[in-house]
SESE-277453 format. One record per residue (C-alpha): residue number from 1; x, y, z. Coordinates in steps of 0.1 Angstrom, whole numbers. Example, Ala and Ser with C-alpha at 12.3 -4.5 7.8 and 13.67 -1.06 7.14 Angstrom:
   num      px      py      pz
     1     123     -45      78
     2     137     -11      71
This chain:
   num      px      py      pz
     1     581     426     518
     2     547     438     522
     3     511     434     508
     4     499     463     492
     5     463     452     471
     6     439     428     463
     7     429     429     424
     8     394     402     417
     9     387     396     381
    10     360     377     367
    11     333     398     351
    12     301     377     347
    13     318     341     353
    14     292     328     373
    15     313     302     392
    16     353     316     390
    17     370     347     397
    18     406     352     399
    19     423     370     426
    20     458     387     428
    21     476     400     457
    22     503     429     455
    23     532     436     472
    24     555     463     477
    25     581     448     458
    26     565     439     427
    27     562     402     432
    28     525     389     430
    29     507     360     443
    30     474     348     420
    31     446     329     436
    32     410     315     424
    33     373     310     442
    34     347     291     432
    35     322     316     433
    36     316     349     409
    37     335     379     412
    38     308     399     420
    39     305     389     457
    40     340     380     460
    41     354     416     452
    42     330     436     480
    43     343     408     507
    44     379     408     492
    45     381     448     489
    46     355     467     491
    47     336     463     518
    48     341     480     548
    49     365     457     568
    50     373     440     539
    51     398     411     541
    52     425     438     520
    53     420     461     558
    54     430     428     576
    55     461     420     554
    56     472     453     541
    57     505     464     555
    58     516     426     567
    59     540     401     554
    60     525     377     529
    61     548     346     541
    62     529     347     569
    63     502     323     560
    64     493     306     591
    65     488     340     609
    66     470     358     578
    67     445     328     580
    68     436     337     611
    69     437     373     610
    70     414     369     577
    71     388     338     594
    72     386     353     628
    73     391     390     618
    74     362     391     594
    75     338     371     615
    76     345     392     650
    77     342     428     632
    78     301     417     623
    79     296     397     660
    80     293     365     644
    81     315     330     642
    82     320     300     627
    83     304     306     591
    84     317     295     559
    85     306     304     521
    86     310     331     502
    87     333     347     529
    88     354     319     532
    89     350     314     494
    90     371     354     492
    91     396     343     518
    92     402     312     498
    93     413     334     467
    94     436     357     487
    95     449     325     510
    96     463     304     475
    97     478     336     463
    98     495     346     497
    99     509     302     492
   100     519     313     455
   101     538     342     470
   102     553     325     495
   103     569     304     470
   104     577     332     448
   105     597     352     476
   106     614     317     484
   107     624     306     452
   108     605     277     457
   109     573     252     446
   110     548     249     462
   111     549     217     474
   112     581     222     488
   113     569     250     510
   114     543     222     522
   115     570     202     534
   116     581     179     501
   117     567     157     475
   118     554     122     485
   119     547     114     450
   120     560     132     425
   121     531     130     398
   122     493     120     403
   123     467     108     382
   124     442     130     367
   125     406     117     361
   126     387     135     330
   127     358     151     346
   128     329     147     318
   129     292     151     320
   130     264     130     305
   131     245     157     294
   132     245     177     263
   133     261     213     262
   134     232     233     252
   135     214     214     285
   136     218     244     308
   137     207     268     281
   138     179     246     270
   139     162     248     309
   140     167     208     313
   141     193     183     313
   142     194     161     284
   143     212     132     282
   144     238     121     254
   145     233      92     231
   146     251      57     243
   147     266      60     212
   148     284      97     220
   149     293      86     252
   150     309      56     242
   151     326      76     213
   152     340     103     245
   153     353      75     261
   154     373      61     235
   155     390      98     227
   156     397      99     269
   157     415      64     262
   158     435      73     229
   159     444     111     252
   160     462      90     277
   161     432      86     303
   162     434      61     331
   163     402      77     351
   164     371      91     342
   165     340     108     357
   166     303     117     345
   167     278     140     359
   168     250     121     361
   169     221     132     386
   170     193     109     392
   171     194      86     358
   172     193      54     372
   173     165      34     350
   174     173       2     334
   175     180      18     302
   176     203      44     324
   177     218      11     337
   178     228       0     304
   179     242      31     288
   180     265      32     322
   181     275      -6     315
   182     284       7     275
   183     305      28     290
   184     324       4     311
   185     327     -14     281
   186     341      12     263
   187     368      25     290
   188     381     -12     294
   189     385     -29     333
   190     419      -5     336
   191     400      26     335
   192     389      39     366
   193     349      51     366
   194     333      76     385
   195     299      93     390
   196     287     127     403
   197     250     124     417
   198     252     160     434
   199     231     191     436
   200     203     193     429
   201     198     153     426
   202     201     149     463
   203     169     173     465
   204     147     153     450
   205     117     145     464
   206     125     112     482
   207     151     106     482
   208     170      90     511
   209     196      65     521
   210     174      33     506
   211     170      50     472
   212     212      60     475
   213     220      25     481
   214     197      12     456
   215     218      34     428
   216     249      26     442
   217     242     -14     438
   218     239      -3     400
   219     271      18     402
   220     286     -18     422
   221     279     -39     385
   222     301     -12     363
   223     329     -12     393
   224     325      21     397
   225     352      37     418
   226     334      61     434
   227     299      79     440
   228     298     116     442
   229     274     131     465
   230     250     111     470
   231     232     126     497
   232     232     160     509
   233     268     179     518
   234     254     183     557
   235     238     147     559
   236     268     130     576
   237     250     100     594
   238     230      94     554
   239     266      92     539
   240     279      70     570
   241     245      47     564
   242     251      46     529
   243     289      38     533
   244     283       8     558
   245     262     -12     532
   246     280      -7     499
   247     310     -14     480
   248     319      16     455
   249     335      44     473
   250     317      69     490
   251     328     106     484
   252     316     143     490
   253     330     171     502
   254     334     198     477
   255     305     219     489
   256     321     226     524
   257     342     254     535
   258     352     254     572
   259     373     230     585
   260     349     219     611
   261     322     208     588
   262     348     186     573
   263     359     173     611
   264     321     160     613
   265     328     134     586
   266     366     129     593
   267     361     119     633
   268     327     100     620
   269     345      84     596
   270     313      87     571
   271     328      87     538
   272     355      70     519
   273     368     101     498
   274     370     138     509
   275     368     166     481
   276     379     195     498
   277     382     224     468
   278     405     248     473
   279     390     273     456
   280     362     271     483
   281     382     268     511
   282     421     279     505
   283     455     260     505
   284     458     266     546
   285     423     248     552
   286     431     220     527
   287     465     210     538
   288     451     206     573
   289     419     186     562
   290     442     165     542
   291     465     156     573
   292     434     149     590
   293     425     123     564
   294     458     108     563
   295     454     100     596
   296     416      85     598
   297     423      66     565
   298     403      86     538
   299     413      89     505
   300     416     126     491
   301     402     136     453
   302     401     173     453
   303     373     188     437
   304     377     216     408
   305     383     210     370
   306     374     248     360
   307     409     265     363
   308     445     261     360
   309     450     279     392
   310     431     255     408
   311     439     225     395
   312     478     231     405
   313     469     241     436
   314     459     208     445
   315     489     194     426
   316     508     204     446
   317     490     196     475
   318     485     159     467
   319     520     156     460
   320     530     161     498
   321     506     132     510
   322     503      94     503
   323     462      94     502
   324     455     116     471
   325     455      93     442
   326     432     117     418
   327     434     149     409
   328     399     165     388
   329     412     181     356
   330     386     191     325
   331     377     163     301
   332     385     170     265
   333     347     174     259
   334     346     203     284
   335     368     223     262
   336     351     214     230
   337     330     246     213
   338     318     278     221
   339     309     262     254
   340     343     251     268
   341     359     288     257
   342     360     299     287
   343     372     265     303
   344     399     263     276
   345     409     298     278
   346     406     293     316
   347     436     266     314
   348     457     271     280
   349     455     307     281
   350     448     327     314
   351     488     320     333
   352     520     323     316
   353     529     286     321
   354     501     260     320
   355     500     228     328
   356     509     198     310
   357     495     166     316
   358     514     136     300
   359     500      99     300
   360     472     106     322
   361     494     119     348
   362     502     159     364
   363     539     167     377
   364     544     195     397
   365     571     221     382
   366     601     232     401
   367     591     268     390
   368     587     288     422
   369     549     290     438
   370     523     275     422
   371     544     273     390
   372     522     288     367
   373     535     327     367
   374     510     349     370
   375     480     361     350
   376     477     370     312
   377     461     407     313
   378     448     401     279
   379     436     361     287
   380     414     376     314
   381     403     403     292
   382     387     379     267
   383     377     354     295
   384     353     386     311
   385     342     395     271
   386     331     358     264
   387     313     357     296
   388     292     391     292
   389     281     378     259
   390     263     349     277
């Protein structure tokens, strides 16, 4: 069997697109980057020495070599090493496909292929935000009522929820305090709690480790499980500092994309959590990031609610190892309105066998790959419609 095209769908979806790889014998492998389609598709296909020129011809079970071929191919052709983003973003795509593939030709899961389950299910956390839906649109992030947020959390309980997680940027007033302590309240002490600081929070002017630990002894009186990006994705020594002095769990990680950026905190030992994304940097760079953690004790939480694809992607790779004891999957809220159509469409509608999560938990399928089948035509279709519209 051999790889004969790269398709990338997406339209104007400013943070997915959706990749499949061909073969000669019909079977195809789908894939999914965290970035739009629009720059994934020139690197991907159409450029000149586009990651298609580096795989076409080859045999897609080869995903080690193909990797390489893609990581060191791409970067030699243009006399430059080492990079990440938006290429390694593309290779990404093609590299989860090629795993999906490799699956497919061998009758097999995923996390077989990976070497076996360690846990057969894991829990997913409901990835919310504290912020309205029309905040993007509006220019400015408003914040939701205590009482809406208490009235998300008790839906998140009644759907089965054991762990939760709000966007929250830089709220951390009294008043912030309390609505964060309403929310503990609501949830219950058996609910795990989480919140995502992130870009651009981190850019404000300011802020440093002092102000980071100073929220995080807020987070400490809600037992919050873990603080998401506190400081900047390069800042390794800031999320070290801030790690040495507090007790909530210190996480980042989805915002790099070579395997030696994540080395820096690994051998550091600067956070408690890693969020590799395999959207950003593929199921070959994962797996070996997640090893690495195993080893240094450091808890992996994948980042990534947005896609099916995604999401079993690291299923399947959290099942093989004993540190990943969260996976992100879209809070109900996310899927709510015209807002969460593409979301919702993005999980229920876009593969031929979605997920099902039961009690709070994901279980990886014995179906072959990543267990999902491949794309709905007419899912992505309405998916690249509902997106021009915006």
């Amino acid at each position: 069997m051999r790889i004969t095209g790269i398709r990338v769908r997406g339209g104007r979806l400013r943070h997915l697109s959706f990749v499949e790889v061909t073969t000669d014998e019909g079977l195809i492998g789908i894939g999914s980057a965290g970035s739009p389609s629009q720059v994934i598709a020139p690197i991907a296909v159409d450029a000149p020495g586009s990651l298609l020129d580096l795989v076409r011809g080859e045999d897609p079970r080869d995903t080690e070599a193909l990797w390489r071929r893609m990581f060191q191919g791409w970067q030699a052709s243009r006399g430059r090493g080492g990079e990440g983003g938006l290429a390694v973003n593309a290779m990404a795509a093609v590299d989860m496909a090629l795993w999906d593939l490799k699956g497919k030709i061998a009758n097999e899961p995923l996390y077989r292929t990976l070497g076996g389950a360690v846990q057969p299910r894991v829990m997913a956390y409901a990835s919310a935000t504290a912020f309205t839906a029309d905040s993007v649109t509006a220019g400015r992030w408003v914040q939701k009522s205590t009482e809406a947020l208490v009235q998300e959390c008790a839906t998140y309980r009644r759907r089965g929820f054991k762990a939760v997680k709000f966007g929250w940027a830089n709220y951390f007033s009294p008043a912030d305090a309390e609505k964060m302590a309403a929310i503990r309240e609501a949830l219950g002490p058996g609910v795990r709690l989480m919140f995502d600081f992130g870009c651009p929070a981190y850019w404000t002017p300011g802020w440093n480790v002092a102000a980071a630990v100073r929220a995080a002894r807020i987070l400490e009186k809600v037992d919050a499980y873990f603080f998401e990006e506190p400081m900047s994705p390069q800042d390794v020594e800031g999320h070290a500092a801030l790690a040495a002095v507090v007790d909530v769990n210190i996480a980042t990680g989805e915002s790099l994309s070579t395997l030696s950026e994540f080395r820096r905190y690994i051998e550091r030992r600067a956070v408690d959590i890693l969020q590799p994304d395999a959207a950003q940097i593929g199921v070959t760079q994962f797996h070996a990031v997640a090893r690495s953690c195993e080893q240094a004790g450091i808890l992996v939480v994948p980042h990534s609610p947005w896609s099916a694809v995604v999401v079993a992607a690291h299923l399947h790779l959290l099942s093989g190892i004993g540190n990943g004891p969260l996976v992100e999957y879209p809070a109900p809220s996310l899927l709510e309105g015209s807002g969460g159509r593409i979301t919702r469409l993005a999980h229920e509608s876009i593969v031929e066998r979605p997920l099902e999560l039961r009690d709070g938990y994901l279980q990886p399928t014995d179906r072959p790959g990543l267990g999902l089948g491949n794309y709905v035509p007419e899912a992505l279709d309405e998916i690249e419609a509902v997106a021009a519209e915006r």
